[in-house]
ROTOR-36789 format. One line per 3 residues: number of its first residue (from 1); their letters; for each residue x, y, z of C-alpha. Coordinates in steps of 0.5 Angstrom, whole numbers. Layout:
NUM = A = X Y Z; ...
REM end
This chain:
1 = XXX = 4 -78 140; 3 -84 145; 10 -86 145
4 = XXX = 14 -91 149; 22 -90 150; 27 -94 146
7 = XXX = 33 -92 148; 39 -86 145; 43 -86 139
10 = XXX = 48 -79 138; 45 -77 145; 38 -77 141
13 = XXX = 31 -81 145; 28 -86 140; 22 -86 141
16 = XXX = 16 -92 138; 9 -89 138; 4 -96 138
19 = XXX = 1 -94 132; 8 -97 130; 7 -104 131
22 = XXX = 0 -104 127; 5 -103 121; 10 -107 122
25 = XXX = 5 -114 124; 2 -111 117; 8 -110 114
28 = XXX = 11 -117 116; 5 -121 114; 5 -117 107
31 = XXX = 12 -119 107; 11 -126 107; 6 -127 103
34 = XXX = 11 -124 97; 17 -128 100; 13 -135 100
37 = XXX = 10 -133 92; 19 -132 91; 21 -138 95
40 = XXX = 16 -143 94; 21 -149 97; 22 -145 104
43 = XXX = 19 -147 109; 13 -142 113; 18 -141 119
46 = XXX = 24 -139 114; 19 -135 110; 16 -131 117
49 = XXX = 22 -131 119; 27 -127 114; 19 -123 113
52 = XXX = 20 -121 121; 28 -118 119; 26 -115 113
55 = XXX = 21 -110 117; 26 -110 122; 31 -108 117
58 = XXX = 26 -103 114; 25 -99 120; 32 -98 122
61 = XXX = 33 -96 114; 28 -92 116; 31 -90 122
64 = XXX = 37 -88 119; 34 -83 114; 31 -79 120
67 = XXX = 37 -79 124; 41 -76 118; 35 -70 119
70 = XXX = 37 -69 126; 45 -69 126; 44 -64 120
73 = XXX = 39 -60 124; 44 -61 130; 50 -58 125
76 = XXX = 46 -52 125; 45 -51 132; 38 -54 132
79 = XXX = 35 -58 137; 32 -64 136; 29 -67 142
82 = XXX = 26 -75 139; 26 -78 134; 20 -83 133
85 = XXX = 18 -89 129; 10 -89 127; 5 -91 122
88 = XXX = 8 -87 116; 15 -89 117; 19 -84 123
91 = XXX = 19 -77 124; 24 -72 128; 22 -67 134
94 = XXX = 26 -62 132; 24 -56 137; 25 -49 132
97 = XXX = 24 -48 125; 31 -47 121; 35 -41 121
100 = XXX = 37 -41 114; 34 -43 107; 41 -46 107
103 = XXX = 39 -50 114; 32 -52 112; 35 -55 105
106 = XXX = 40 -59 107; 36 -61 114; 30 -63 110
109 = XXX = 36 -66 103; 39 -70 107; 34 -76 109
112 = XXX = 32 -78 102; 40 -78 100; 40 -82 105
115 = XXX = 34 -87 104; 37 -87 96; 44 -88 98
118 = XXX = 42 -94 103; 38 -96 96; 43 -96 91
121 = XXX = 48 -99 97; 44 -105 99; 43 -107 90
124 = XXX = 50 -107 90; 50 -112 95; 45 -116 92
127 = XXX = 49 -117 85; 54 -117 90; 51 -125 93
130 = XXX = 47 -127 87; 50 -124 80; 51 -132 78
133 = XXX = 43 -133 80; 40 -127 76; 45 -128 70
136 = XXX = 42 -136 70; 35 -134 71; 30 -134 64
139 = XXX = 25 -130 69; 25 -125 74; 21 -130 79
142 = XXX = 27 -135 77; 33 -131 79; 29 -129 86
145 = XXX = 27 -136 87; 34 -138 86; 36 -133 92
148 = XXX = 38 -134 99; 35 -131 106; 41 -125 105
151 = XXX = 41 -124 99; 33 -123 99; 33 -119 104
154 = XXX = 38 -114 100; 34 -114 93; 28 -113 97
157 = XXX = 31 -107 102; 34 -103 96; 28 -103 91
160 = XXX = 24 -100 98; 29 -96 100; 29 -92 92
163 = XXX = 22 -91 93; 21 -88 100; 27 -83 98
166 = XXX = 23 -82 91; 17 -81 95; 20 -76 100
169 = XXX = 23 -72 95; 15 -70 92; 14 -63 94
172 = XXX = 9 -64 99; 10 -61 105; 11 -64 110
175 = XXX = 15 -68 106; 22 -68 105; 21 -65 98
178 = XXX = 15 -60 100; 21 -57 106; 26 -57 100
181 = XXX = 21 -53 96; 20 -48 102; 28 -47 103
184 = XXX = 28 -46 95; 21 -41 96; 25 -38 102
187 = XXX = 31 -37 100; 28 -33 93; 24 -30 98
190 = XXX = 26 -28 104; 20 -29 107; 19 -36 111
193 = XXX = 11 -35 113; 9 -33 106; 14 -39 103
196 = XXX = 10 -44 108; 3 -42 106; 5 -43 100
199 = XXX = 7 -50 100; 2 -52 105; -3 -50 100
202 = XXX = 1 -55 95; 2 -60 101; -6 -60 101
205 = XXX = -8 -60 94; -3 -67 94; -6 -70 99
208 = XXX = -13 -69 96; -9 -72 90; -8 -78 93
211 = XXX = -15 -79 96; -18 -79 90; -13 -83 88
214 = XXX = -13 -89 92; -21 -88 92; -20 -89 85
217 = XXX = -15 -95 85; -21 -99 91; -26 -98 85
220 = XXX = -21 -102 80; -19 -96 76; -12 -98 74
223 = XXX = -7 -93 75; 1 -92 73; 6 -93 78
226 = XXX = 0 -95 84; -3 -101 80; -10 -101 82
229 = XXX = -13 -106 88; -17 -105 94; -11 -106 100
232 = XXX = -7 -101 96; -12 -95 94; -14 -95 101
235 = XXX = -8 -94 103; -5 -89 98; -13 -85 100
238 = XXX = -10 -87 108; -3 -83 106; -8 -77 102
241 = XXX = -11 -77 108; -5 -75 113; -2 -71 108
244 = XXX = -7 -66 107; -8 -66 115; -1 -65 116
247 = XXX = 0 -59 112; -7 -56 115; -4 -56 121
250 = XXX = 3 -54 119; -1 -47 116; -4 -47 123
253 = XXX = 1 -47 126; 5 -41 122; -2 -38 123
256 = XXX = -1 -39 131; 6 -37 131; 5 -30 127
259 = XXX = -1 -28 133; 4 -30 137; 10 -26 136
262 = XXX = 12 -21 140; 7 -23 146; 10 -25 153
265 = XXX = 7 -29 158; 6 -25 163; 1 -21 159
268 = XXX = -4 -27 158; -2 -30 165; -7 -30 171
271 = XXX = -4 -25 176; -9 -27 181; -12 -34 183
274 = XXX = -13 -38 191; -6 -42 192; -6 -48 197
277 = XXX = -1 -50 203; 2 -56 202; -1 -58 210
280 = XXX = -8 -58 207; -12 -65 207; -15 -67 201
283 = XXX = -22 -67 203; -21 -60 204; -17 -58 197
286 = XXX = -24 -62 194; -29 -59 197; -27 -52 198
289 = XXX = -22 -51 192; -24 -56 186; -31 -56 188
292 = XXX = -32 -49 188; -28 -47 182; -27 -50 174
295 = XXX = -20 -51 176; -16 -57 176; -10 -55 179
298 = XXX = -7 -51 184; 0 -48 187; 2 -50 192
301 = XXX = 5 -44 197; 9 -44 202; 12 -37 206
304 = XXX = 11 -35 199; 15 -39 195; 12 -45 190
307 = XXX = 13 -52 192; 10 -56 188; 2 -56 184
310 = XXX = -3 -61 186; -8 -63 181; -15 -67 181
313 = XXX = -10 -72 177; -6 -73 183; -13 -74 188
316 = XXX = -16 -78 185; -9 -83 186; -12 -83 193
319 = XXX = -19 -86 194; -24 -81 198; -24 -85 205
322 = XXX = -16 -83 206; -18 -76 204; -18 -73 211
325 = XXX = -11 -76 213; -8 -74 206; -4 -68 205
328 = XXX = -4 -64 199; 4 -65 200; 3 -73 200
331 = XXX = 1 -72 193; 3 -66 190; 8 -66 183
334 = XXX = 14 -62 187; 17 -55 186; 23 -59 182
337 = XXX = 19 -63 177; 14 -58 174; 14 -54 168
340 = XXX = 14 -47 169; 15 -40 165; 17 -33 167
343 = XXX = 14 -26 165; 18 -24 159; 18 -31 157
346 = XXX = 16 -31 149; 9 -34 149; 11 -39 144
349 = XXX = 16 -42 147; 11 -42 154; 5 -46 149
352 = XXX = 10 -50 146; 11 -53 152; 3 -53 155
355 = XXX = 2 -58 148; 8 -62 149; 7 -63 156
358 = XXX = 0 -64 155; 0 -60 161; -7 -55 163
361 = XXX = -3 -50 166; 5 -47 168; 7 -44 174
364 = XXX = 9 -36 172; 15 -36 176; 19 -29 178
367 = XXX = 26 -30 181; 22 -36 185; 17 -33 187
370 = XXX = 9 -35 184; 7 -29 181; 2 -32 176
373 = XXX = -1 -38 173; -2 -39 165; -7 -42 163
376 = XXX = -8 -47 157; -15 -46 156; -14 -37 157
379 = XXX = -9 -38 151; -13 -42 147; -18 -37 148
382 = XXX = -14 -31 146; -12 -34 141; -19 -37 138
385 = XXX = -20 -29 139; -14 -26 136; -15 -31 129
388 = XXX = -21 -30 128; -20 -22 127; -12 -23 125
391 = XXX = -9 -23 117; -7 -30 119; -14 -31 119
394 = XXX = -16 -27 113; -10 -31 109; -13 -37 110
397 = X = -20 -36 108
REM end
């Protein structure tokens, strides 16, 4: 995801995609349009400005509820490696698949009891500030127009934390409810891929649910729950649509992991390839290297060992009148900064690290020296190849 870095809490990066500021101006303007009809006498900058904390406050509510994952993962020896906040509320990074069923289900419980106990907690608090104006009003829309700024943000803050607990707990993987399904799956089983096949498929069929759903609600069919509505069908269709993606790629993801199993880097790693010295300009690297081959990165040697990778990312921050007097070595991403692989390194945990870094291709270093490169586009490739033949494919069909 294109994501920017907030900062650590608990040793974990918080991250916020772009795609997070969308909901939130949307989410905010929604909000003051609900606590302008509550509070018909606040002026519009009190209105925008406890619709502006609640957003805020939501996020970190929502923030609370992926931490909750991420410290329960970390008790069981997982590594997370980010949390992010984007357009369908946050997620957590968590490097490997859980160890246990006993790992997946209280990683995966611990976010919505979390979402529901800050709900209760925050209704509490709001009987806490407003019994006397709740008790004295004849209607709802009385006994909120008698609140104030705190107690309108912790009536608003506990219904919405009920819901996204609720919400998660639906056994649609990749939700929360859909990991606690697969744990429950797994635990009877004993198998984590068939449990994951399984509850991606339910995953999907909720998905399509959702669409026809919310494609129904923008049409003026009223539904129980949701309500009808243009903004709201589509949103719910817009959720759908997510989910039905996420557990497709959730099952090809197992797919990919069960083809990948038991292979090594070293058998898929270019063995052989041109190197480049760290002294070579760039107009020669240009003409004689990316020119005449589909490559778009080299290593760089020298005496045998790897000091660094030069790419044409890394050429073109230089413009082609400077080519002739720039070294390769100028440029170059050095030895110390480079993602790089060995031989008997697991080829999943290799293309995990190609995806993650977005990288073309890993250095394959064997006691410091190059002995290969591993390329992204051989892997995809081999795996193109190997699925279209393996039972993962024949499973998914």
């Amino acid at each position: 995801m294109n994501a920017f870095r907030l900062g650590k809490l608990f040793g974990i990066e918080i991250r916020i995609d772009y795609s997070w500021l969308f909901i939130f101006a949307l989410l905010t303007w929604s909000l003051s349009s609900v606590f302008a009809g509550w509070h018909r006498d606040w002026p519009g900058t009190e209105v925008i400005g406890v619709a502006l904390t609640a957003s805020l406050l939501f996020f970190g509510c929502i923030l609370l509820h992926e931490l909750a994952h991420s410290l329960v993962a970390r008790r069981y020896r997982l590594r997370v490696r980010s949390i992010t906040l984007f357009l369908f509320g946050g997620v957590s990074n968590i490097e490997h698949e859980p160890p246990s069923a006993r790992a997946e289900f209280f990683t995966a419980i611990a976010g919505p009891v979390t979402s529901i106990l800050l709900g209760f907690g925050f209704l509490f608090l709001t009987v806490a500030f407003a019994a006397v104006s709740l008790a004295d009003a004849e209607t709802a829309q009385q006994g909120y127009a008698q609140l104030g700024p705190v107690a309108t943000l912790l009536a608003w803050l506990g219904p919405i934390n009920l819901v996204i607990g609720a919400f998660n707990l639906v056994p649609a993987f990749p939700l929360d409810g859909g990991r606690v399904l697969r744990s429950i799956l797994w635990a009877s089983s004993g198998d984590l891929r068939l449990s994951t096949r399984r509850v991606a498929a339910i995953g999907q069929v909720f998905g399509w649910l959702f669409i026809v759903t919310g494609i129904a609600m923008a049409f003026g069919v009223h539904v129980v729950f949701f309500g009808t509505g243009l903004v709201g069908g589509m949103w719910l269709a817009f959720i759908g649509w997510f989910l039905r993606s996420a557990a497709a790629q959730s099952f090809q993801r197992m797919a990919i992991d069960d083809a990948m199993a038991g292979h090594t880097v070293g058998e898929l790693m270019r063995r052989s390839g041109p190197t480049v010295a760290p002294e070579l300009s760039l107009e020669a690297l240009v003409h004689e290297y990316f020119v005449q081959s589909e490559s778009r990165a080299f290593p760089v040697v020298r005496d045998g060992r790897l000091v660094g990778l030069v790419s044409l990312t890394d050429v073109r921050h230089v413009t082609p009148e400077r080519w002739t007097s720039t070294s390769v070595e100028s440029v170059m991403r050095k030895n110390d900064a480079l993602v790089v692989a060995e031989p008997e390194e697991p080829l999943a945990r290799a293309f995990d690290q190609l995806a993650r870094q977005n990288l073309g291709q890993l250095p394959v270093l064997d006691h410091g020296q190059l002995v290969g490169m591993l390329q992204r586009s051989d892997v995809g490739r081999w795996l193109e190849l190997t699925l279209s033949h393996g039972p993962s494919a024949r499973a998914q069909q």
